[in-house]
DRENDRENKE-653851 format. One record per residue: residue number from 1; residue in three letters; y, x, z of N, C-alpha, C, O, CB in turn. Coordinates in pm, whole numbers, plus 50000, padded with zeros to 5 digits. Glycine has a CB too. Layout:
<mizas>
   k   r    nY    nX    nZ   caY   caX   caZ    cY    cX    cZ    oY    oX    oZ   cbY   cbX   cbZ
 NUM Ala     Y     X     Z     Y     X     Z     Y     X     Z     Y     X     Z     Y     X     Z
...
</mizas>
This chain:
<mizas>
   k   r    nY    nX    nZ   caY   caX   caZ    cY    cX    cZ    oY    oX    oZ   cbY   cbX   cbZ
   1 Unk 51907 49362 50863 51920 49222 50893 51972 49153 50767 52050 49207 50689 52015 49198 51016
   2 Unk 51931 49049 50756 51989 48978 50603 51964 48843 50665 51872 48799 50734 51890 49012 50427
   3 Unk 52129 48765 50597 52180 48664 50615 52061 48544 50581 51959 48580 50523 52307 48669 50538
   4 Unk 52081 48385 50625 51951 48295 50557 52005 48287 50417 52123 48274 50384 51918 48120 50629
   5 Unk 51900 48296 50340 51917 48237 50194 51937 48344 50122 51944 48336 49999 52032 48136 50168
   6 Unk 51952 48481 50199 51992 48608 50090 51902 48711 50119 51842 48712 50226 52151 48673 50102
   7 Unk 51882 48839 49993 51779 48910 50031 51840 49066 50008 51950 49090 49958 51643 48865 49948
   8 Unk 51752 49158 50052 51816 49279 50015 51845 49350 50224 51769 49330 50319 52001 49225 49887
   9 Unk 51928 49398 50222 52005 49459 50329 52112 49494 50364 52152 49583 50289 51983 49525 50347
  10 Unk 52166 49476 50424 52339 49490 50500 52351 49649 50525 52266 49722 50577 52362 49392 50690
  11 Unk 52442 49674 50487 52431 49833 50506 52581 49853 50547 52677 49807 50486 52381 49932 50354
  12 Unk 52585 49939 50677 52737 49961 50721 52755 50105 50721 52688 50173 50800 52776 49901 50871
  13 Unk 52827 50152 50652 52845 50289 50647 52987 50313 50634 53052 50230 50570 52767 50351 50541
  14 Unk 53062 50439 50696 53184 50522 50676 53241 50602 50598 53166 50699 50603 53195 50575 50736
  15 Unk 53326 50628 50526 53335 50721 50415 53470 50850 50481 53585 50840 50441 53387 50614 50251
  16 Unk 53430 50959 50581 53496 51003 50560 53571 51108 50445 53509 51159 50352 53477 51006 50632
  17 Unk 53719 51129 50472 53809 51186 50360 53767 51130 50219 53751 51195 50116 53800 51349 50356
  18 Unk 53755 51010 50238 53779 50921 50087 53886 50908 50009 53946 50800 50006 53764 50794 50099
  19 Unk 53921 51000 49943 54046 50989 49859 54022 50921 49792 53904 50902 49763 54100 51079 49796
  20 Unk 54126 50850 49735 54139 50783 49607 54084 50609 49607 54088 50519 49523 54048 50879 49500
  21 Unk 54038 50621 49736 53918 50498 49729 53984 50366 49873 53964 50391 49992 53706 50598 49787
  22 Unk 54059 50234 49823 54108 50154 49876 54001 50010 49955 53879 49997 49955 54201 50131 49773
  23 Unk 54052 49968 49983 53894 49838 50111 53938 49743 49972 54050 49708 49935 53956 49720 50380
  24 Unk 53802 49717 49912 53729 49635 49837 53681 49709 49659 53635 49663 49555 53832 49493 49835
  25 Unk 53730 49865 49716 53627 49952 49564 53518 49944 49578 53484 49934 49696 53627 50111 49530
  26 Unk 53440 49944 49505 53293 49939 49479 53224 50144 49497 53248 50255 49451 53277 49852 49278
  27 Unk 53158 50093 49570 53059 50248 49532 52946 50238 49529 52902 50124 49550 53059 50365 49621
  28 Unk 52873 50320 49509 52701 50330 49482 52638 50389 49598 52714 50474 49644 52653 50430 49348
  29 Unk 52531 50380 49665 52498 50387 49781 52322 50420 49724 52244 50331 49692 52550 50243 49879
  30 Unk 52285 50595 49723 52146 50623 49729 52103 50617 49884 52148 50673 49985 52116 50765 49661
  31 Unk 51977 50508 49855 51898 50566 50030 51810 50615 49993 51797 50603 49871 51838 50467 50157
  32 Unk 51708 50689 50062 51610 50719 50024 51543 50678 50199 51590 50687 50312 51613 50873 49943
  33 Unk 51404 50630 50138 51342 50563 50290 51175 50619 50291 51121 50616 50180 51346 50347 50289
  34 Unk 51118 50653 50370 50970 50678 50406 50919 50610 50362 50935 50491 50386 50922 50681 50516
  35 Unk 50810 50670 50256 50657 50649 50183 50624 50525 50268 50640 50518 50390 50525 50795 50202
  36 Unk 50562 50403 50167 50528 50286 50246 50370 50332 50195 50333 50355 50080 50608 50112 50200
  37 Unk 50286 50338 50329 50136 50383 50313 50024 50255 50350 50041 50162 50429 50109 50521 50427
  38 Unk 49953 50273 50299 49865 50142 50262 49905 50004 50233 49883 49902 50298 49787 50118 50357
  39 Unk 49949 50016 50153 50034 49893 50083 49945 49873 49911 49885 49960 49848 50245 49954 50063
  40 Unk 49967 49746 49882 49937 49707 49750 50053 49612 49682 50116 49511 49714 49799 49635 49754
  41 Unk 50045 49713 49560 50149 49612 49486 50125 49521 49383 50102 49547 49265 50243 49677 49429
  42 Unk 50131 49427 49430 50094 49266 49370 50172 49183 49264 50293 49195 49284 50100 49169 49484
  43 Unk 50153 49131 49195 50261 48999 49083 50297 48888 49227 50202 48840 49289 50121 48869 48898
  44 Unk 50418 48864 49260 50449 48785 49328 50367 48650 49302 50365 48565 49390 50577 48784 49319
  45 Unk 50314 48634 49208 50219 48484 49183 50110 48488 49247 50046 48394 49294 50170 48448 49037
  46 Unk 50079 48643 49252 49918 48635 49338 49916 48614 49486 49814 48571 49540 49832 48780 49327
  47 Unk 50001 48636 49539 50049 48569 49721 50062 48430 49724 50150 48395 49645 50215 48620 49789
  48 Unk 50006 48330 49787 50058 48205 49791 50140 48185 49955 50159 48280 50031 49924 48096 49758
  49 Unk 50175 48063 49980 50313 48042 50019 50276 48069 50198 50364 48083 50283 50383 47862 49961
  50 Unk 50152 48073 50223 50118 48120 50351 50001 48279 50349 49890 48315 50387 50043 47973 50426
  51 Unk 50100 48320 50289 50012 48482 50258 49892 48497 50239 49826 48568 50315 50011 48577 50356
  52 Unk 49861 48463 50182 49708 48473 50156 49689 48484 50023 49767 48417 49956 49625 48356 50204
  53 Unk 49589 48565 49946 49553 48595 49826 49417 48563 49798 49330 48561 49885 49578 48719 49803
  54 Unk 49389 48523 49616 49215 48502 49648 49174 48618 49563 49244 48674 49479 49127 48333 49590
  55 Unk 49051 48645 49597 48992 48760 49615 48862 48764 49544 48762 48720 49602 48980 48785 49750
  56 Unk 48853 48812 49428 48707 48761 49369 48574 48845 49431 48554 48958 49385 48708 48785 49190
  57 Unk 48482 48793 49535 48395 48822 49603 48257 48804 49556 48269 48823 49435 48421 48771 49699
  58 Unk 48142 48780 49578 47994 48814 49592 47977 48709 49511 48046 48608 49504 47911 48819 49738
  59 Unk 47856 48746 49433 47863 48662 49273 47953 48570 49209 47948 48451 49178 47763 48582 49257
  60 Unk 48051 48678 49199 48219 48629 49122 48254 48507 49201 48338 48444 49137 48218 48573 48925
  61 Unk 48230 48458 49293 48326 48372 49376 48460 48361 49434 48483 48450 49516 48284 48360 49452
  62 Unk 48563 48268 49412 48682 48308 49485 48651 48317 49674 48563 48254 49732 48806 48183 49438
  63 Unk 48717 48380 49717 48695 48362 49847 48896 48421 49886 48957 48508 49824 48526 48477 49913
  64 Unk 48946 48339 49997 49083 48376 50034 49085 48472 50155 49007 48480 50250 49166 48249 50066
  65 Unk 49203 48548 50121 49178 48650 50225 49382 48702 50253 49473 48734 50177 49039 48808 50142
  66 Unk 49368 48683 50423 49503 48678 50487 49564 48863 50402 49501 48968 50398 49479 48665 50715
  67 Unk 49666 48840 50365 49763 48962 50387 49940 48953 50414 50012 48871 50357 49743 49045 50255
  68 Unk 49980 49043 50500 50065 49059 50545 50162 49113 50440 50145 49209 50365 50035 49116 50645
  69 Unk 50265 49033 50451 50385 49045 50337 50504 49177 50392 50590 49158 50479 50481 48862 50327
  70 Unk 50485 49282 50332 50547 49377 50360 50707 49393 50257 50819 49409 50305 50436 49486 50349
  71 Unk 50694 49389 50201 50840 49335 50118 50817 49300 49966 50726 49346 49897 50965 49462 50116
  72 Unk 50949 49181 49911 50950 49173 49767 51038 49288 49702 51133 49358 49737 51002 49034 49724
  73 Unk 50958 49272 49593 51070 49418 49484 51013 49312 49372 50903 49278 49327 51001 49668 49461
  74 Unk 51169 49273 49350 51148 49212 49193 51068 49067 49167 51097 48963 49227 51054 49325 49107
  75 Unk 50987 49077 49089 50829 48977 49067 50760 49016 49128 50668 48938 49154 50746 48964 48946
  76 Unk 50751 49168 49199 50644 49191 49253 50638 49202 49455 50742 49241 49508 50610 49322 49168
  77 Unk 50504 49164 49557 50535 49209 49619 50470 49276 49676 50353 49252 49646 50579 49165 49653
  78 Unk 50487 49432 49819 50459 49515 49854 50309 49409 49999 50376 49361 50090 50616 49612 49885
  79 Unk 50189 49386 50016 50107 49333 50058 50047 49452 50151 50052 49569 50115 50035 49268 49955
  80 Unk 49982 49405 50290 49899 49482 50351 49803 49434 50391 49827 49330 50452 49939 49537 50430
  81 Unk 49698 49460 50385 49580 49387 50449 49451 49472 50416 49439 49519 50303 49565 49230 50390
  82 Unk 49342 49494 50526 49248 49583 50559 49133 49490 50459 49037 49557 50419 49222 49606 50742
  83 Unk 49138 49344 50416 49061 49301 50332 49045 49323 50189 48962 49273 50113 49073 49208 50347
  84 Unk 49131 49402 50165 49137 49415 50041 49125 49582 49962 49189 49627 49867 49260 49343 50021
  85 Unk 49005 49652 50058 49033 49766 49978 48902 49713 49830 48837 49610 49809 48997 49945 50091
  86 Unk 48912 49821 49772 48858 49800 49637 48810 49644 49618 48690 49622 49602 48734 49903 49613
  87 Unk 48911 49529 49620 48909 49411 49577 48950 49435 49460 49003 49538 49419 48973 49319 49643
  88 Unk 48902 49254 49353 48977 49180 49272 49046 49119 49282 48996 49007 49276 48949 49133 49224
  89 Unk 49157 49112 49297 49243 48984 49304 49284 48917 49200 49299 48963 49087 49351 49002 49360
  90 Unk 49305 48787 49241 49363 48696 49155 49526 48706 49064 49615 48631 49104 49361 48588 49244
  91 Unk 49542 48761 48995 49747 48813 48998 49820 48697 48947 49941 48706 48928 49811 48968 48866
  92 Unk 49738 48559 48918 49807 48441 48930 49735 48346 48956 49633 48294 48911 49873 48410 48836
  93 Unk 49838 48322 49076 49743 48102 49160 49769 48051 49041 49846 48096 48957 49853 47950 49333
  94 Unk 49691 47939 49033 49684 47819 48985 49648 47712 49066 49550 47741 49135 49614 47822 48893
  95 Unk 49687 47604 49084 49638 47503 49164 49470 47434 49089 49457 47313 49110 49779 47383 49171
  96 Unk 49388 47480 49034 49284 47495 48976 49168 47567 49042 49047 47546 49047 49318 47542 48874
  97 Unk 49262 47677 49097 49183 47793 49148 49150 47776 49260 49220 47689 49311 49237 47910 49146
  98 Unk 49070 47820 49331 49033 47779 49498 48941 47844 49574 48877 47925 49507 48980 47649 49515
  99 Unk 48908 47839 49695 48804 47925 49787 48656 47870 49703 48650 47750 49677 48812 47874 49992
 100 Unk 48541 47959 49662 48424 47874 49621 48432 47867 49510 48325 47832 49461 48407 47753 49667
 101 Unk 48535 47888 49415 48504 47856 49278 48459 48001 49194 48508 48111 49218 48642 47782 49212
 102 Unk 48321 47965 49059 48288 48093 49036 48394 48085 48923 48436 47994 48852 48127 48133 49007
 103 Unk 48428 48259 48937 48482 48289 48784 48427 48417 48706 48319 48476 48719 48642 48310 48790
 104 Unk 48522 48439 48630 48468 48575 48518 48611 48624 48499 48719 48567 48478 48376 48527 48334
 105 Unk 48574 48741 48514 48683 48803 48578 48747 48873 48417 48670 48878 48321 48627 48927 48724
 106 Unk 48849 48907 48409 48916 48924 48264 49023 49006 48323 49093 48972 48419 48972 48776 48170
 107 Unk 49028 49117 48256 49163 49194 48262 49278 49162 48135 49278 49116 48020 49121 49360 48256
 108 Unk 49374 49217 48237 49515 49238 48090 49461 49329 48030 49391 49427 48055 49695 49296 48120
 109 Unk 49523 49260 47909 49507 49327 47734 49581 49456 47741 49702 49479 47751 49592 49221 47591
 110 Unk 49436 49566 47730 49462 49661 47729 49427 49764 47852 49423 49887 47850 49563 49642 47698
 111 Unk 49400 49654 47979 49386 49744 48131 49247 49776 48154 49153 49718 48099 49439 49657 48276
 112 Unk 49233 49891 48256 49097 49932 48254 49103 49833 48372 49193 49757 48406 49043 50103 48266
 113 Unk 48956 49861 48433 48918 49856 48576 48964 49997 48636 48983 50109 48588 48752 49827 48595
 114 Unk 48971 49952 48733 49041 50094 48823 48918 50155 48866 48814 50108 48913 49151 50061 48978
 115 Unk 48963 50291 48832 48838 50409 48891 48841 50398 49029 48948 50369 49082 48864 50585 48855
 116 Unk 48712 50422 49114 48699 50422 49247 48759 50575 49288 48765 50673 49215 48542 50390 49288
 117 Unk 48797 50564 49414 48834 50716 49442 48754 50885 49402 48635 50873 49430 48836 50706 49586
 118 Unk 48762 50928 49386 48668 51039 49378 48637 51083 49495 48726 51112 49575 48709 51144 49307
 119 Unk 48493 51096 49529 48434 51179 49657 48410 51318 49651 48394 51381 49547 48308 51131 49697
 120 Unk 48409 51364 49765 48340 51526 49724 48258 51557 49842 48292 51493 49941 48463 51668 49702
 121 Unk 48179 51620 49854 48077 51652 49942 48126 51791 50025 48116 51903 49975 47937 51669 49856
 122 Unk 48174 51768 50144 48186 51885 50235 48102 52022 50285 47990 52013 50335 48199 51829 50327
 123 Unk 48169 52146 50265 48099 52259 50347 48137 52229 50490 48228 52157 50532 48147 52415 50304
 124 Unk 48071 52281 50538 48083 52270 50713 48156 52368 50799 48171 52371 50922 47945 52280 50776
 125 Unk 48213 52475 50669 48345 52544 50755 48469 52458 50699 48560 52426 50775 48374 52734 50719
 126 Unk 48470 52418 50544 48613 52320 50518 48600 52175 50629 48712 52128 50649 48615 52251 50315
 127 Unk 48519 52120 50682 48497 52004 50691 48561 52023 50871 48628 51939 50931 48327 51954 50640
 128 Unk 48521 52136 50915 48567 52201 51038 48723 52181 51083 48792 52114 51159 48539 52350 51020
 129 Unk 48734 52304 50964 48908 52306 50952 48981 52202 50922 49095 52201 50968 48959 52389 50855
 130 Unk 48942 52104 50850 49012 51954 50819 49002 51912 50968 49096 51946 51041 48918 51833 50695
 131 Unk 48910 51848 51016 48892 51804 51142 48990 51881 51268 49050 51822 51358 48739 51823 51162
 132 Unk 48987 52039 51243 49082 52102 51390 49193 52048 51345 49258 51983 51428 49105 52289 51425
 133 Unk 49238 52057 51227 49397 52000 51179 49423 51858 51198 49540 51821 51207 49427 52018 51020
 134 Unk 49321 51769 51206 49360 51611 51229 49353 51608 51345 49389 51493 51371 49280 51495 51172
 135 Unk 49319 51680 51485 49287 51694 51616 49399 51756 51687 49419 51737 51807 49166 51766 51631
 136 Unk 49504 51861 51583 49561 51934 51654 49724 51846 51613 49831 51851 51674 49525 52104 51619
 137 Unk 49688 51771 51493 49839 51710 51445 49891 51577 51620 49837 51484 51679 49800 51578 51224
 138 Unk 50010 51651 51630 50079 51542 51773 50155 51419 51696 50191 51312 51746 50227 51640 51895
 139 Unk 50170 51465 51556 50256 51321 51495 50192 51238 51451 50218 51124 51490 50347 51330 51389
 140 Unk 50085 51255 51355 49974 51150 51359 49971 50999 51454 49961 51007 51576 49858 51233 51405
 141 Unk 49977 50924 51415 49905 50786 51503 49774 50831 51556 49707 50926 51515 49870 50638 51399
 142 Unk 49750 50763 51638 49588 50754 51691 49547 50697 51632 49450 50759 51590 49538 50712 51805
 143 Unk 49553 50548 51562 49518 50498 51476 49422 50579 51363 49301 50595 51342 49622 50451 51443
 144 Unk 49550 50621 51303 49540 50674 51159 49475 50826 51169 49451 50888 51066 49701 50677 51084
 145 Unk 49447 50882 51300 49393 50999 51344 49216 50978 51346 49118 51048 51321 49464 51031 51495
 146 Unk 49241 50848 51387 49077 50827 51399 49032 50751 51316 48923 50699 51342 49024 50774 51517
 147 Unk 49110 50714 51167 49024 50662 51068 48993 50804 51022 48875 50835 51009 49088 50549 50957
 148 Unk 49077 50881 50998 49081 50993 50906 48936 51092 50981 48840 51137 50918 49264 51080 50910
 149 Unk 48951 51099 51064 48816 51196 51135 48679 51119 51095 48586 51168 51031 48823 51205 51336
 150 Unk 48690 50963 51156 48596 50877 51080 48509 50936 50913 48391 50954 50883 48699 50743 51051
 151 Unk 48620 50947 50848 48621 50958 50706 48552 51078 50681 48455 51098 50608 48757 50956 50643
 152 Unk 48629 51171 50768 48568 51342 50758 48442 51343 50765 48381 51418 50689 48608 51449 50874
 153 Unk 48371 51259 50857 48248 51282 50902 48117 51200 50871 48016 51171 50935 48266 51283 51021
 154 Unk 48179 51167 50699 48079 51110 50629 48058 51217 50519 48141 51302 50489 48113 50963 50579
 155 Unk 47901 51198 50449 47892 51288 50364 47990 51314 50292 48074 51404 50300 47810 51272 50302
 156 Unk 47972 51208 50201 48143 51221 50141 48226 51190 50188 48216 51133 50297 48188 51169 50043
 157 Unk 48398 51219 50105 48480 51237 50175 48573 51209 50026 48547 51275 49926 48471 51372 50272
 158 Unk 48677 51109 50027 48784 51065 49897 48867 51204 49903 48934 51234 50001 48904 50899 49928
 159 Unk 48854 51303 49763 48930 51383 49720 49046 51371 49728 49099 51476 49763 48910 51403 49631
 160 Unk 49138 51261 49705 49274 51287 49742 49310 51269 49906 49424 51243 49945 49362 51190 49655
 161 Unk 49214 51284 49980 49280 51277 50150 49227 51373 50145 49335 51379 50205 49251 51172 50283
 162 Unk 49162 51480 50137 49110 51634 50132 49231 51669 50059 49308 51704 50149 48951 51676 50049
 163 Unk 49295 51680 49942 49378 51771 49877 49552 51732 49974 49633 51822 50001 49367 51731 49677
 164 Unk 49571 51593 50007 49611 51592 50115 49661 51658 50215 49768 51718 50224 49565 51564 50138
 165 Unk 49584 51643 50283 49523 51720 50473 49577 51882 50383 49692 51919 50408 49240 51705 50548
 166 Unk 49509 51952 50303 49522 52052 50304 49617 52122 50242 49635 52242 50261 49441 52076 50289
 167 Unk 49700 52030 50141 49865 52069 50111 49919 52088 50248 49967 52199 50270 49964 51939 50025
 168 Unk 49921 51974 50376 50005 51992 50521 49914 52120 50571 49942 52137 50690 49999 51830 50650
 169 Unk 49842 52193 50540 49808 52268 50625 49881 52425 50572 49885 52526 50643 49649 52251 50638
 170 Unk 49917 52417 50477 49948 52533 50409 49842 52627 50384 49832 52737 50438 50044 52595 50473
 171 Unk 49764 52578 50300 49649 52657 50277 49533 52606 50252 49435 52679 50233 49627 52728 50366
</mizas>
């Protein structure tokens, strides 16, 4: 929970057998918190003020597209949204910029384009065993159970959710 106007998190914790340590010392506090999964991390400039990002679409056109604000870190923030897999985005509004307008798309000095995932083409005893293991996992979402089988059961299949699946399987 965090107060209006402030950001971060309230954290209440106990220190037992605290020697040495009086009410108002300072200490350092590691959390460590669960992998945030399908998330994109954005320049806080590329979100505008009702979540939405533009998205360079079908013959370099801007087109806007809703995402869900999952948290700020810094300048940057943590974004979710099913519209945006292998997008362009915009990483700074301008009030210039808009739904409909064509552009030419330019990277930072020095950045590639991002490689697409790597695929690999399944045998039909690995493709088996992936599948009994996404069928037999009880912690899984249903959700996320039935994109992943989805996925299995295309020719190809993105190499890092295969190397994945089969680190949890032990083997």
């Amino acid at each position: 929970m965090v107060g209006e106007g402030l950001t971060g998190r309230l954290l209440f914790a106990s220190l037992e057998n605290a020697k040495g340590l009086r009410p108002g010392d300072f200490v350092t506090v590691d959390i460590t918190e669960p992998a945030l999964n399908w998330v994109a991390r954005l320049p806080a400039t590329a979100v505008s003020g009702n979540n939405r990002v533009l998205v360079v679409g079908d013959e370099d056109r801007l087109r806007e597209a809703d995402v869900t604000l999952v948290r700020r870190q810094g300048d940057d923030v943590l974004v979710r949204s099913r519209d945006l897999r292998d997008a362009r985005i915009v990483a700074e509004r301008s009030p210039l910029l808009g739904e409909g307008i064509k552009v030419r798309v330019m990277l930072a000095e020095g950045a590639e384009e991002p490689a697409a995932p790597a695929m690999i083409a399944l045998g039909a005893e690995r493709r088996a065993k992936l599948i009994a293991f996404v069928e037999s996992n009880k912690r899984m979402p249903k959700q996320a159970k039935d994109r992943i089988l989805s996925q299995l059961n295309n020719p190809e299949v993105p190499q890092e959710m295969v190397d994945r699946l089969e680190s949890r399987m032990g083997g």
